[in-house]
C-alpha positions as CSV (number, residue, x, y, z in Angstrom):
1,X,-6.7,-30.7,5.0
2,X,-6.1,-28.8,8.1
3,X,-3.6,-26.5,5.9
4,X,-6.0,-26.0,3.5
5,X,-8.4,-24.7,5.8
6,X,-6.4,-22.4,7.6
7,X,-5.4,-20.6,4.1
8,X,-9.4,-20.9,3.9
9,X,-9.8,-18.9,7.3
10,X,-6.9,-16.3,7.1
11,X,-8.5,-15.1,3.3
12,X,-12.3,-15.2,4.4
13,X,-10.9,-12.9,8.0
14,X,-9.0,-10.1,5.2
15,X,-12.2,-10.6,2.8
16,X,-14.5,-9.7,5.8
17,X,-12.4,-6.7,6.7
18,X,-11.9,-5.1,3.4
19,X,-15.7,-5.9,3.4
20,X,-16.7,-4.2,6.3
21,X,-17.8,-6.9,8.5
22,X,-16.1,-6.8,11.6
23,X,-16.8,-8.4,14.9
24,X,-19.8,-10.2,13.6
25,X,-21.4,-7.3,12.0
26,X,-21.8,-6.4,8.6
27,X,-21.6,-2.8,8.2
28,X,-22.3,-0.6,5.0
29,X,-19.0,-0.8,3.3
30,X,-17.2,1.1,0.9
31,X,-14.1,1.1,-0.6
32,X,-12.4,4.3,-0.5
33,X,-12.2,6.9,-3.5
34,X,-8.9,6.8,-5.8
35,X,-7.4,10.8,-6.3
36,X,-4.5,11.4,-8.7
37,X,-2.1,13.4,-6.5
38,X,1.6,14.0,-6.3
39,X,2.4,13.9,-2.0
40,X,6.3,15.1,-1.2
41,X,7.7,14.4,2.2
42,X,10.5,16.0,3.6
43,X,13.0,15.3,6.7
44,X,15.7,12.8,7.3
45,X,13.1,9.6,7.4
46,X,13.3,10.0,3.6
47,X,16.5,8.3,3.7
48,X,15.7,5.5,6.0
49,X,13.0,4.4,3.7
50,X,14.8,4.8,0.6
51,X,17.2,2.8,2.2
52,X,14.3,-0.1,2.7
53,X,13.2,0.4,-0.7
54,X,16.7,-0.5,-2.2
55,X,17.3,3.1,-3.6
56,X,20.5,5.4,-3.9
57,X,21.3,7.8,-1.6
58,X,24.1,9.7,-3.5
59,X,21.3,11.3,-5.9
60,X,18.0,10.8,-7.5
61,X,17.2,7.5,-7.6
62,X,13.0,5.6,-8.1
63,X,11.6,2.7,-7.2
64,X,8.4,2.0,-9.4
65,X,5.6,-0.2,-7.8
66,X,2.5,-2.0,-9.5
67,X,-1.0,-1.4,-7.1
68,X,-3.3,-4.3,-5.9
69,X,-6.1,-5.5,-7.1
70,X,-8.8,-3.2,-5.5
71,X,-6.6,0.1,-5.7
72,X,-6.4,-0.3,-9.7
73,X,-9.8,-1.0,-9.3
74,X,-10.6,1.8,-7.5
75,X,-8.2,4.1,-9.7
76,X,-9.8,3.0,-13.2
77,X,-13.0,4.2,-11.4
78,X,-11.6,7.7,-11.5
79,X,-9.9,7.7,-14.9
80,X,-12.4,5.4,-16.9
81,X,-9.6,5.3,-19.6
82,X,-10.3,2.7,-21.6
83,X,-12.4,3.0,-25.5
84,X,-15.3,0.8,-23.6
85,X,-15.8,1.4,-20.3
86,X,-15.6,-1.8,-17.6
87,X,-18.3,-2.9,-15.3
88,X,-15.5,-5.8,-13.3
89,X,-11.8,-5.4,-12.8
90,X,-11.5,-8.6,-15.0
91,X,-12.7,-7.0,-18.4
92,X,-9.3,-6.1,-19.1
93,X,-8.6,-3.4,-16.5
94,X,-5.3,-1.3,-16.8
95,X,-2.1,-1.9,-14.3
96,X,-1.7,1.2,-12.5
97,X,1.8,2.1,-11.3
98,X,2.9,4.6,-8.1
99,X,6.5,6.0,-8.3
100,X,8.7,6.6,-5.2
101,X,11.6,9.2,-6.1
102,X,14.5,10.0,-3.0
103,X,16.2,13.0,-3.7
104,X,19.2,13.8,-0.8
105,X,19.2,17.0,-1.8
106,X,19.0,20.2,-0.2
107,X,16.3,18.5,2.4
108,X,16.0,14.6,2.4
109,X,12.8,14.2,0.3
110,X,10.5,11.4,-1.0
111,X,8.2,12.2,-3.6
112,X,5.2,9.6,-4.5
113,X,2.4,9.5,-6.4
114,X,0.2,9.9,-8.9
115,X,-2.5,7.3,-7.4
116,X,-3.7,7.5,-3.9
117,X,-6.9,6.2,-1.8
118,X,-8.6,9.2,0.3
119,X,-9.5,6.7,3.4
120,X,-11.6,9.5,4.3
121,X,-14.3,8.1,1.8
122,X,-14.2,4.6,3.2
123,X,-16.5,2.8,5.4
124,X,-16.6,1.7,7.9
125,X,-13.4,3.2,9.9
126,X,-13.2,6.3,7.8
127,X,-10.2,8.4,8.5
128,X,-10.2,11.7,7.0
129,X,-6.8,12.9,6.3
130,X,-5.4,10.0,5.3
131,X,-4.6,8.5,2.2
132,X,-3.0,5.1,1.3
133,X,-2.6,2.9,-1.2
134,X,-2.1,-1.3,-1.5
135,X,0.4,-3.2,-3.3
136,X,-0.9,-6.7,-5.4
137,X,-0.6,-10.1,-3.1
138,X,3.4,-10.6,-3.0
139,X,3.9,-14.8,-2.8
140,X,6.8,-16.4,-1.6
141,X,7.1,-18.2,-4.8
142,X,7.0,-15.1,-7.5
143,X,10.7,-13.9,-8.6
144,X,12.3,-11.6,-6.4
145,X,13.1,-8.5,-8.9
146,X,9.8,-7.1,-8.0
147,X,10.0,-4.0,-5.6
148,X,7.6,-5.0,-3.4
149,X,8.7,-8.4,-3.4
150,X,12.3,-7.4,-2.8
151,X,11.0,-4.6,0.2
152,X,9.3,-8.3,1.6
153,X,12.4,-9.8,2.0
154,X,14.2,-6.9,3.5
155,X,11.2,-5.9,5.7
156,X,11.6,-9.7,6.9
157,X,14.8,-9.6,8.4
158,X,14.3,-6.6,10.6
159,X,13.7,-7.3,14.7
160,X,10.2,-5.6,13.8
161,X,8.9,-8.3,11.9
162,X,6.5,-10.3,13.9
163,X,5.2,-13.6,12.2
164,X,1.7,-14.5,13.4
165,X,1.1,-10.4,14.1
166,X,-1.7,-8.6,12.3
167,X,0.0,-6.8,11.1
168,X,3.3,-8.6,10.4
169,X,5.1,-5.5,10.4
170,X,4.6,-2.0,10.9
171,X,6.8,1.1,11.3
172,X,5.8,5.3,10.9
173,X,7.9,7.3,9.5
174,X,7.9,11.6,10.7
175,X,8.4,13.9,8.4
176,X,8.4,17.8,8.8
177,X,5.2,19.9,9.6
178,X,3.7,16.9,11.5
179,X,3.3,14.5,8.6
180,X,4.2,11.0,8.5
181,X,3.9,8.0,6.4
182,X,2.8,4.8,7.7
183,X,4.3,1.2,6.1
184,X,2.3,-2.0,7.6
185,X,2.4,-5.7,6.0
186,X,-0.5,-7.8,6.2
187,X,-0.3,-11.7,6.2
188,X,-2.3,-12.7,2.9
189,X,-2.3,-16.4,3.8
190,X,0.7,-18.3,5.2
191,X,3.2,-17.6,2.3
192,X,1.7,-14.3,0.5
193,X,1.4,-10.5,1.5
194,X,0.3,-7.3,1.0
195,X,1.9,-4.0,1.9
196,X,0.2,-0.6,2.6
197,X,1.6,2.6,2.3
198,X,-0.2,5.5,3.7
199,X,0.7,9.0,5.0
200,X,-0.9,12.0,7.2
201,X,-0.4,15.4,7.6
202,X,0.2,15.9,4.1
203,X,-1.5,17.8,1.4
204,X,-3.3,16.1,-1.2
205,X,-5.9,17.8,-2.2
């Protein structure tokens, strides 16, 4: 019983966040705007996360990764691309898909897209200039050939994973011309997780 309520509690605390009611209040929430943009980042961090994400650093080489729940959500909001339009993310919405491409040529580089958040549309804590995006709940249990499930286990076994942190882990990344891209891992409930990747300084408009 006492498990089961403590999964209880650690969902309702990242329910009330994504919600917007922090410290007691409830604020006017919104969940931030999708925008369908291509963000490259250049410098020798390209290689250390490449290297996290299980990719080859000899030449091109992609990781593909599905988005959570809300950020498809939020994505089919932009697109509306299906024959009847949805009113729920349960009438059949779309998977939506980022890629991450490492190319060690020339200059180190990362390219992702297409499908990013612009947190400065959010509310409450909006932060223009940022953009991000959420992976789907990554359980313990699910096979391990998933890219963000495989990036769990790696992400685990480095001294900067903290269990019983909010955030689990987190690390930022610098790239050139003042840009960076945050990676944070959130605690779902005592054996799931979600990952955010977001990035500043760059242009996505």
């Amino acid at each position: 019983m006492l498990h089961y309520l403590h999964r209880f509690t650690q969902k309702l605390i990242i329910l009330l966040a994504f919600f917007g009611i922090v410290d007691g209040r409830a604020v006017a929430a919104r969940f931030p705007n999708a925008i369908e943009r291509t963000v490259i980042l250049q410098g020798e961090s390209a290689a250390s996360l490449a290297t996290l994400l299980s990719l080859g650093l000899t030449g091109k080489s992609r990781a593909r990764v599905q988005l959570g729940r809300n950020s498809a959500w939020a994505v089919y909001l932009l697109k509306k691309d299906t024959p009847k339009e949805l009113s729920n993310p349960d009438q059949g919405m779309p998977d939506r898909y980022n890629d991450i491409e490492f190319s060690p040529f020339s200059v180190p580089s990362l390219t992702i897209g297409p499908y990013w958040l612009d947190d400065g549309t959010r509310a409450p804590d909006r932060r223009n200039g940022r953009y991000s995006f959420l992976s789907p709940v990554i359980a313990d249990s699910q096979p391990r050939n998933d890219a963000w499930a495989h990036l769990i286990d790696v992400l685990r076994a480095d001294p900067a994973w903290k269990a019983g942190s909010k955030p689990v882990f987190q690390r930022t990344f610098p790239f050139a011309k003042g840009a960076k891209l945050g990676l944070q891992v959130w605690n779902f409930d005592l054996s799931s997780y979600v990952v955010e990747i977001s990035v500043e300084g760059v242009d996505a408009r």
